[in-house]
N, C-alpha and C positions, 0 to 999 in steps of 0.2 A: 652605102656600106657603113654598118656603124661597127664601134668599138670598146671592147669591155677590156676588164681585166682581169688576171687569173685569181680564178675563187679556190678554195680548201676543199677539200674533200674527205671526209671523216675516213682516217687510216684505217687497215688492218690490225691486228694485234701484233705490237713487235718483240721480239727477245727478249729477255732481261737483259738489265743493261749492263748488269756486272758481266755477261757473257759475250757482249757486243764486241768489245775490240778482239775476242779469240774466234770469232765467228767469220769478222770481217777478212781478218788475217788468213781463215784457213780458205774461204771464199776465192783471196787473191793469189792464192800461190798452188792450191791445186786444183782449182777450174781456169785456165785461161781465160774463159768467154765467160760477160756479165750477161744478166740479167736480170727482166724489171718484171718482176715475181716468178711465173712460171712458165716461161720461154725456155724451151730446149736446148741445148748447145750442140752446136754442131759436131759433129762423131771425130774423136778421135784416130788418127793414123795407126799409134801403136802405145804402148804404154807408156813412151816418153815423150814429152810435146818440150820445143823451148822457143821462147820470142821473148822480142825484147820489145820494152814500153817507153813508147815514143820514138822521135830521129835520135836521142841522143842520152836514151837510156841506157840501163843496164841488162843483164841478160837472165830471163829467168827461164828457170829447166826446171816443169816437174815432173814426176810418174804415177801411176797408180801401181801400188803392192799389189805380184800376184804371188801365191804361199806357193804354185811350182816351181817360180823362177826363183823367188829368194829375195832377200831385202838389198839393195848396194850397200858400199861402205863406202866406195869412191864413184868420181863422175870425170869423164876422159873425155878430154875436145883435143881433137887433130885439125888445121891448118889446112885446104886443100888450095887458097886463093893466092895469097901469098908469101906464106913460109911454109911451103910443103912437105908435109910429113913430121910439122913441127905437131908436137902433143906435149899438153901440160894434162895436169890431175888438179883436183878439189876435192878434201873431202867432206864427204855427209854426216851431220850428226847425229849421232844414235836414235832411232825412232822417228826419222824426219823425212818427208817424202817431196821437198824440194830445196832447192841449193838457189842463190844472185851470185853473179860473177859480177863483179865491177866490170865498168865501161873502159877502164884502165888497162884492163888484162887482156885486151882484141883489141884487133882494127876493125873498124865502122862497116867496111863494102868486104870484108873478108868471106868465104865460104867455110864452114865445120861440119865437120862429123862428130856425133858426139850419142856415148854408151856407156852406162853403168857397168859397174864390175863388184864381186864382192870374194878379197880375198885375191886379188889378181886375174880370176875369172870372169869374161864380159856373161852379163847376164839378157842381154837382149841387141838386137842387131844394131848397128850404129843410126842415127839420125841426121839427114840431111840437112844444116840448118844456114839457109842464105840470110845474112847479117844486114843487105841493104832494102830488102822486101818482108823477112819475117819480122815484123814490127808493129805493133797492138800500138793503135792511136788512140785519144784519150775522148772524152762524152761531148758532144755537143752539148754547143747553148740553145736553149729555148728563148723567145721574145716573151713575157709574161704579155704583154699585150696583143690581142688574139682580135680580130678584125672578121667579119659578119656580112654576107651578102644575104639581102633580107627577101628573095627569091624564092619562091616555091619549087624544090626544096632546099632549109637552108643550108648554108656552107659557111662553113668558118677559115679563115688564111692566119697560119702561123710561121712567122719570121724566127730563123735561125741561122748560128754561124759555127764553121768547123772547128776543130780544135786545131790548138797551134799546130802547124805543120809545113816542111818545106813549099813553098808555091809552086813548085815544078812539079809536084807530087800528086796526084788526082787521090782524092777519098772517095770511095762510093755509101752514100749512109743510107740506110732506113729506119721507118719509123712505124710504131704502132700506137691506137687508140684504143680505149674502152669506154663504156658509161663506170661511170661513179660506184665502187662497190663489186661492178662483176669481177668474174674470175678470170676468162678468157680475155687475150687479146686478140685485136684484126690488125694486119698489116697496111701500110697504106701503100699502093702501086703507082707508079712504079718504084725504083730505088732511085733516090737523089745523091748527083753529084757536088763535090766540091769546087769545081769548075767546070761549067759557069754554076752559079748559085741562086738555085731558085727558092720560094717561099714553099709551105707544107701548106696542101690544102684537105681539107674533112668534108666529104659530102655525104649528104643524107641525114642530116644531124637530125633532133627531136627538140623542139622548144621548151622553154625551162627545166632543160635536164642539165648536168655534168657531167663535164668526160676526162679524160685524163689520156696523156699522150706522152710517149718517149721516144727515144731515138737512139742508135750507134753507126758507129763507124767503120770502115775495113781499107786497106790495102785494097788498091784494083784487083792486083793479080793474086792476092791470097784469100780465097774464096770463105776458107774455114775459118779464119782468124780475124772476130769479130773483136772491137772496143769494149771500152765500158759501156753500161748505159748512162744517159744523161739523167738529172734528175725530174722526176712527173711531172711535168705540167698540168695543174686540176684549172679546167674555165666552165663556167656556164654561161649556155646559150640563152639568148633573149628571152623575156617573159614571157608565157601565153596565161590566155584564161583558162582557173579552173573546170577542168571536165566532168568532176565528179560531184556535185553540189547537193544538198540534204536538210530537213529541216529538224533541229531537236525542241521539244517540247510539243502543249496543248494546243497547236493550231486549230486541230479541226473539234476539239472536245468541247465540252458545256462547262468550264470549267473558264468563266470570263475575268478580264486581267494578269489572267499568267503570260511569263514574257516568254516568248518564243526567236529563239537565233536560227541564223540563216550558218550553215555550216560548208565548209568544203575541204577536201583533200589536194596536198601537192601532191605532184607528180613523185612517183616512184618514194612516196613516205608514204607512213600512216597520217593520219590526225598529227597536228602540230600541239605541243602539250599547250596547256591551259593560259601557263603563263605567256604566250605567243598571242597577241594582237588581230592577228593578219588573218584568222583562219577563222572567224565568226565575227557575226556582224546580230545586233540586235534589229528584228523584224518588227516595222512599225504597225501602229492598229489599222484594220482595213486593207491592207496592200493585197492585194494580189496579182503580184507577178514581183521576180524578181532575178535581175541579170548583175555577173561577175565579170569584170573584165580585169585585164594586166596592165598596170603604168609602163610604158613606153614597149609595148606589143605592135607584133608588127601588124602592116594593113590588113594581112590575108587571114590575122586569126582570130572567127569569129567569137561571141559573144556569145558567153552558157547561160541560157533562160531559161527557166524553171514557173509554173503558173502554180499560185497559192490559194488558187478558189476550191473550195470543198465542195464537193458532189455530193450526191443524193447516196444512201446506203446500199440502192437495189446494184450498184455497180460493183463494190466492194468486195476483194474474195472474202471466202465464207470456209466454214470448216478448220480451221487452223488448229492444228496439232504438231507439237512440240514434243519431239518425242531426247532420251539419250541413247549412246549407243553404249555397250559393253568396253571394256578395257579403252576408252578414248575419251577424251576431256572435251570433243567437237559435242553440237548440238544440229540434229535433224529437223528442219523445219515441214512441212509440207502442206496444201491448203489448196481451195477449188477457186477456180475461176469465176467472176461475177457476169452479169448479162451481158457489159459491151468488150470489145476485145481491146485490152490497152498497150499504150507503146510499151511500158517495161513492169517490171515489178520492182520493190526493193524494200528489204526485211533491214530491218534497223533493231537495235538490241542495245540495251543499258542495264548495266547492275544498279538495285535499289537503294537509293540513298546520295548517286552519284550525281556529278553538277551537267547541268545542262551540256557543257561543252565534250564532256566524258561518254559521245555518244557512235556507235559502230554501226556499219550499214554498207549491203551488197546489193547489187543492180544484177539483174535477171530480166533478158529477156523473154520476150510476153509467153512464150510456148512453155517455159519453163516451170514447175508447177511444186517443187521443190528446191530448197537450198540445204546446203553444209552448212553452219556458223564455225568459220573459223575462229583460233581462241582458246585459252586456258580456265573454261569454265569450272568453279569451284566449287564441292559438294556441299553443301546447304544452305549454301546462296541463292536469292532470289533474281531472278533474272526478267526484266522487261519486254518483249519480244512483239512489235507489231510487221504485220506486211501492207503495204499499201500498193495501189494498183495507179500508175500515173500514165496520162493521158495529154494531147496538147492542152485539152480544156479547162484541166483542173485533178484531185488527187481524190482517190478513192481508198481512204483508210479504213481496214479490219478494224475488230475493238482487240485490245494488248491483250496477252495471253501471257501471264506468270510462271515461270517453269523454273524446277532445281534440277540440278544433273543428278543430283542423287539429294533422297529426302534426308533428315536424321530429326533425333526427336528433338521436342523444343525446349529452350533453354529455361524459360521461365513459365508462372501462369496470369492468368488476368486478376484484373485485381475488383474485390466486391464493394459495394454500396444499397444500401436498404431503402426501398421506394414504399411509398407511402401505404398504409393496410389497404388491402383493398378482399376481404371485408375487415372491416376494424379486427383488430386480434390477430389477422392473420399474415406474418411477413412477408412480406413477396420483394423479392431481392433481384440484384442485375447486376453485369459486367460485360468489363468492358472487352476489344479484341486484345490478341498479342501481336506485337508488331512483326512484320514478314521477315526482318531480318532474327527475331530471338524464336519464331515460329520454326524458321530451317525445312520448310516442306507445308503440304495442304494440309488445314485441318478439317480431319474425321468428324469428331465429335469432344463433348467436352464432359468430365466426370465431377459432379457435384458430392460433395464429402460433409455431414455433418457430424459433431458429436455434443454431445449435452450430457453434463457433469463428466463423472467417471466412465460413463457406459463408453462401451466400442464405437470409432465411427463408425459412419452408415454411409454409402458411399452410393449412386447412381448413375448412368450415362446419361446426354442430353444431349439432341442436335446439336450439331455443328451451327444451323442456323437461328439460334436460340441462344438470348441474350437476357432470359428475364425468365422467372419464375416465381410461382406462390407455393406457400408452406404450410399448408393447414393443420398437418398431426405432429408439430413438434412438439416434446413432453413440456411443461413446465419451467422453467429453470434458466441458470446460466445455459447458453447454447453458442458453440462456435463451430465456423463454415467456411469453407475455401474450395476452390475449384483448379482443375487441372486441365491443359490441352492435351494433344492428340492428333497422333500423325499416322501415317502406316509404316515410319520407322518404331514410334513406340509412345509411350508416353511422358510427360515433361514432368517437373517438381510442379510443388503445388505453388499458386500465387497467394495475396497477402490474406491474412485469414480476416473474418469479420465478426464481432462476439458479440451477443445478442443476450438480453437477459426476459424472458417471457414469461408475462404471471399466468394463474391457474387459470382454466376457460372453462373448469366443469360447473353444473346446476345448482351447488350446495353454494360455491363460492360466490355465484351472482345472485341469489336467492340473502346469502347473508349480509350484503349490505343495507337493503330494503328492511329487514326487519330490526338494526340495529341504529336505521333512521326513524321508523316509527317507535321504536323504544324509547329514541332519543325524545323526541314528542311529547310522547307521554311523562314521561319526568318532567319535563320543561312545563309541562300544564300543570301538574299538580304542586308543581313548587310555586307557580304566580297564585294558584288558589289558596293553598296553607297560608303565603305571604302577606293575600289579600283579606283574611279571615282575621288572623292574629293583628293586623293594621291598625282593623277596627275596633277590637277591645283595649288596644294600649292608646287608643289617642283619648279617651274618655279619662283616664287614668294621669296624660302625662299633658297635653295642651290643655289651654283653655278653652271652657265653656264657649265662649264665642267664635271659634276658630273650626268647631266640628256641629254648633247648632245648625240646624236647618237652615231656618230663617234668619238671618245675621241683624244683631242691635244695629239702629243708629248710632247711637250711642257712642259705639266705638270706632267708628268711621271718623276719619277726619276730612273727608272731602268737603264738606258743606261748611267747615270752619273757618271765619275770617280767616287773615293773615294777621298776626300781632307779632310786631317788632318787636324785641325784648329790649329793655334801657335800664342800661346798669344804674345799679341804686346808689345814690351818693349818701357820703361817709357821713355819719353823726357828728355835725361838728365838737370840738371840746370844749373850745369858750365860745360863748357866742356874744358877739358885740350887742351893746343896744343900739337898734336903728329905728328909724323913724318909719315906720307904713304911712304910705297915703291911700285914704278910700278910692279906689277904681271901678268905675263904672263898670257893671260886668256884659260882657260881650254877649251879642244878638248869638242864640242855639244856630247853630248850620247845619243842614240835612247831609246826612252820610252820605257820602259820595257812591254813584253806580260800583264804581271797584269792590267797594266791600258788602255789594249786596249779596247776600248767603245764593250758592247755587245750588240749586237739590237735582242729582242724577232723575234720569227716569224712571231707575232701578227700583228707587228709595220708592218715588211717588206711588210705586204701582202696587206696593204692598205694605209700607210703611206706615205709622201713623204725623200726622204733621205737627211740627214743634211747639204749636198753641195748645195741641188733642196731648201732648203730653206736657204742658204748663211749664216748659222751656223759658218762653218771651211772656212776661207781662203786658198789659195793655197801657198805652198809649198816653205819657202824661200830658197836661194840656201846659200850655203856656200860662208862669207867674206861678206857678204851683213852687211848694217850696224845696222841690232839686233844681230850682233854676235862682233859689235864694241863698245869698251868702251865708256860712255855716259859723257859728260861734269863732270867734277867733280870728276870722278870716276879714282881711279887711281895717285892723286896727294896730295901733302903735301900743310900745306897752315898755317898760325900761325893769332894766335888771336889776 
C-alpha cells in the first residue's frame, strides 16, 4: 500500500466575491440541504421545513413564497411535548423568507407545531417538528492523506471522522467522487456509519488521473435531512506511463542536423505548455526506438514504446488531401492507404513559425482513412499537416501538405535583384519567394510591372514557378520594375521596386563609336606627322650643327679625352723676396701611365678619321732634344 497526499484540482469558476457572503447566506437559510455542486436535494414536505443545527443549536424555519398562499408576517410554534398548548409568535421581516429562534426560547427534546400566518390568518398547515431528531449535523472531516492498494485495479482508502455529535447518537454519512473537472457525481456504496467507523474506499480508479471526493451527514431516522457537505478532497492517483507519445520535427526528412523531441501527452490534458519540462525530451542521433515510463509507477504498468526507424516510401499513405469545411474552424483530413496494413495512423498538424514543442496530433486506427482536426484554425494561416502510417517495425510518413482554412491575399511582394546579362544588354532579373505566413494562401502566379520614364506601366503574368526572367525590348532609358504575388483570394501590393538605367542598343548608336575611334586615329596620325615635319626644319635653325649632322665630329666628343684635374692658380705674389735657386738636376721623362691612355669607342674607329689623319698628336720627341732642356730662367738665382 503506498501513500500520497491530496493534490489541487484546478476550480470551477466562482462568484464574485463581492456577492459571496449574500449567496452563502441565502444558500443556508433557504435550502436546508448542502451540496457539493450539483447534487439534488431531497424533496421537500411542504412549503415550510424547520431543523435545527447541531445537538445544541438553534432553530431554523424556512419557506418557499407561493403568490396563492401569500407572504407571512408572523411564525407560530405551539408546545405539544411539554407545555401543551403553549404558543408563542416571532415575527418576520418584510421580504424575508426565514426566521432563527434561539436555542433559549424551547426545550432541546420538546415536540412543535409550527405555521405561518399573515394578518392573524394561518397560511399553510402547521408543521410537525421533533426538536430531539430534526437536527442537520455538521460536514465531515476528510484525512488529506489518501492510501493506495497497487492491485489491478487500483483503489484508493480514505480516512475520515464525524462531526462533533453526542456518542449515543448513530450518524449515517455518505459520500461521492468524481475525476478532476467532471460535472457529474458517483456515489459510493454503501452509506457509512458513525458507529462503528470505517475508512472510505474508491474502486476502480485510473492511474495518473485526479478525483475529488466529498461527503455528508444525517440523523438515522431522518431520511431527508441531510448535513452540510465537507470540503473536496482533490488526490491523485499514482503515476503511469505516457500513452500517447509522438514525434515533432525532421525525423524522417533529408534535412540533416535538425533536432527532433520525443513528445507526449498527460492523461486527460492537452500538451503541457512549453515552459513545462516533463513533456518533451530531445531525441538523440541514430536512436531508434524510444520508451516513456513514470517514477514510481506501479509494477503492472507497462512501458509506451514507440520505434523510430523510417521505412521505405512504398508503405506510406498517399493522396492526402486537406480539405475545410463551410461555417467551422475544424479541418478535414482524408488520404489512401499504402501497401502494408499498419497498426494505427496519426495526422499531426503545426502552425508555421511554431516551436518544435507547439505540436497536435490524433491517433486513428488503421481502418480509418479520414480524420477531423480538432481546433481553432485561423484564416490565412498556414498550417503544417503530415499523416504517418506506424507499424511495430518502424514509421511510414506522407510528405506535409500546407493548407489555410481559408485563403486571403498576400500581404506583401517579393523583392527584385538583376542577374548578370545574359546576352550582354539584355537584363534578366530574379526574385525571390514570399513567406508563407505574409503569402496567406497558395500562389497562382506572379504579375511582373515595368515602366520606363513617364510612359504607363506595362504589367504581365508569370508562373507561379518562375523566378527569373530576361528582358530584351525594354526602351532606352531610366526603367523601374517590381512584381506582385497572387492567390485565388486576390492579389497582394507590389514588393520592393528595382531601377535600372539602359543605354540605346540600336545600329546607329554601335555603328558611332567605331567611327569616332578611327576619327580619333586619324588626328592622332596627322598631328605626329605635322609634328615630325616642322621638328626638322627648326632644329637646323635653333641647335647646333653638331647635334643634328649626320656624321657627328670628333671633335666634340669628349669620350677619348684624358681626365685633367684642374689646380687652382696661385696668387701673384706682391713682394717677392730674394731667394737663392739652386741648379737641379732635372728628372729622368716617365712614360704616361696605362690610365691616361686615350680610349677610342668602336663608333669612332669605324668611321672616323684618326687623330694623327687630322694632325691632332705631333710626332714623337726623342730624348736630349731641347723640351727635355731647361728653359731660360729656369734653374738660376738672381736678387732684386
Amino acid at each position: 500500500m503506498r501513500e500520497t497526499r491530496a493534490s489541487h484540482c484546478r476550480p470551477w469558476p466562482r462568484p464574485n466575491l463581492a456577492l459571496l457572503p449574500l449567496l452563502v447566506l441565502l444558500f443556508h437559510r433557504s435550502r436546508p440541504q448542502g451540496s457539493p455542486g450539483i447534487l439534488p436535494p431531497p424533496g421537500s414536505p411542504g412549503p415550510l421545513q424547520c431543523y435545527r443545527v447541531g445537538p445544541f443549536g438553534d432553530l431554523n424555519c424556512s419557506w418557499e413564497t407561493l403568490r396563492d398562499l401569500g407572504v407571512p408576517s408572523t411564525l407560530h410554534l405551539q408546545s405539544q411535548k411539554y407545555h401543551s398548548n403553549r404558543t408563542w409568535t416571532v415575527t418576520v421581516p418584510f421580504g424575508q423568507s426565514w426566521v432563527t429562534i434561539p436555542r433559549e426560547q424551547f426545550t432541546t427534546s420538546d415536540e412543535l407545531l409550527v405555521w405561518g400566518a399573515e394578518e392573524g390568518r394561518p397560511l399553510w398547515s402547521p408543521v410537525f417538528v421533533n426538536l430531539e431528531t430534526r437536527m442537520k449535523p455538521g460536514a465531515p472531516q476528510l484525512d488529506p492523506d489518501v492510501d493506495f492498494l497497487e492491485d489491478d485495479p487500483l483503489e484508493a482508502t480514505v480516512q475520515w471522522s464525524p462531526p462533533v455529535w453526542p456518542p449515543h447518537k448513530v450518524l449515517v454519512c455518505q459520500f461521492y467522487y468524481r475525476r478532476c473537472q467532471e460535472m457529474a457525481w458517483t456515489p459510493l456504496e454503501p452509506e457509512l456509519k458513525s458507529i462503528p467507523l470505517t475508512p472510505v474506499d474508491i474502486q476502480d480508479l485510473e492511474l495518473a488521473t485526479v478525483y475529488e471526493v466529498s461527503g455528508r451527514c444525517r440523523m438515522e431516522k431522518e431520511e431527508d435531512l441531510w448535513g452540510e457537505w465537507s470540503a473536496i478532497l482533490s488526490f491523485q492517483t499514482l503515476p503511469s506511463a505516457p500513452k500517447d507519445i509522438w514525434i515533432s520535427g525532421n525525423l524522417c526528412g533529408t534535412q540533416s542536423g535538425q533536432k527532433s523531441l520525443l513528445l507526449w501527452k498527460v492523461k486527460g490534458q492537452e500538451l503541457i505548455p512549453e515552459e513545462t519540462p516533463c513533456c518533451s525530451f530531445s531525441i538523440p542521433t541514430q536512436a531508434e526506438w524510444a520508451a516513456v515510463s513514470a517514477i514510481n509507477a506501479t509494477s503492472w504498468d507497462p512501458l509506451t514504446n514507440l520505434s523510430l526507424v523510417c521505412l521505405g516510401p512504398g508503405s506510406a499513405p498517399h493522396g492526402v488531401v486537406v480539405s475545410s469545411i463551410a461555417g467551422r474552424t475544424e479541418l478535414l483530413v482524408t488520404w489512401q492507404q499504402g501497401s502494408s496494413e499498419p497498426q494505427e495512423h496519426v495526422v499531426d498538424w503545426a502552425r508555421d513559425g511554431d516551436h518544435l514543442e507547439d505540436l497536435s496530433w490524433v491517433r486513428l486506427p488503421p481502418g480509418n482513412l479520414s480524420a477531423l482536426l480538432p481546433g481553432n484554425f485561423k484564416e490565412g494561416v498556414p498550417y503544417r499537416i503530415t499523416v504517418t502510417a506506424v507499424s511495430p517495425g518502424g514509421l511510414y510518413p506522407a510528405p506535409s501538405v500546407w493548407m489555410f482554412r481559408e485563403e486571403l491575399a498576400p500581404l506583401a511582394g517579393p523583392a527584385l535583384w538583376r542577374l548578370q546579362d545574359a546576352p550582354p544588354g539584355t537584363p534578366n532579373i530574379a526574385w525571390g519567394e514570399v513567406p508563407r505566413h505574409q503569402l496567406r494562401g497558395h500562389l497562382t502566379h506572379y504579375t511582373l510591372c515595368t515602366q520606363s520614364g513617364i510612359r504607363p506601366p506595362v504589367c504581365r503574368n508569370v508562373s507561379g514557378s518562375t523566378q527569373s526572367i530576361s528582358l530584351p525590348n525594354l526602351p532606352w532609358g531610366p526603367c523601374e520594375l517590381w512584381v506582385m504575388a497572387s492567390t485565388i483570394a486576390g492579389q497582394g501590393p507590389p514588393g520592393p521596386s528595382l531601377r535600372l538605367h539602359l543605354p540605346d542598343n540600336t545600329l546607329k548608336f554601335k555603328i558611332l563609336p567605331v567611327v569616332l575611334f578611327l576619327w580619333g586615329l586619324f588626328l592622332m596620325g596627322y598631328c605626329v606627322s605635322l609634328a615630325t615635319s616642322r621638328w626638322t626644319h627648326l632644329q637646323h635653325k635653333v641647335l647646333p650643327h653638331w647635334v643634328w649632322e649626320k656624321i657627328p665630329d670628333p671633335a666634340n666628343s669628349h669620350f677619348s679625352q684624358p681626365y685633367v684635374e684642374e689646380v687652382p692658380q696661385a696668387q701673384p705674389p706682391k713682394d717677392l723676396p730674394i731667394m737663392e735657386v739652386e741648379d737641379i738636376e732635372p728628372l729622368p721623362v716617365t712614360e704616361p701611365s696605362q690610365a691616361s691612355t686615350r680610349l677610342d669607342s668602336g663608333y669612332e674607329k669605324h668611321f672616323l678619321p684618326t687623330p694623327e689623319e687630322l694632325g691632332l698628336l705631333g710626332p714623337t720627341q726623342a730624348p736630349g732634344s731641347d723640351l727635355n732642356q731647361p728653359r731660360l730662367g729656369e734653374g738660376c738665382s738672381f736678387d732684386s
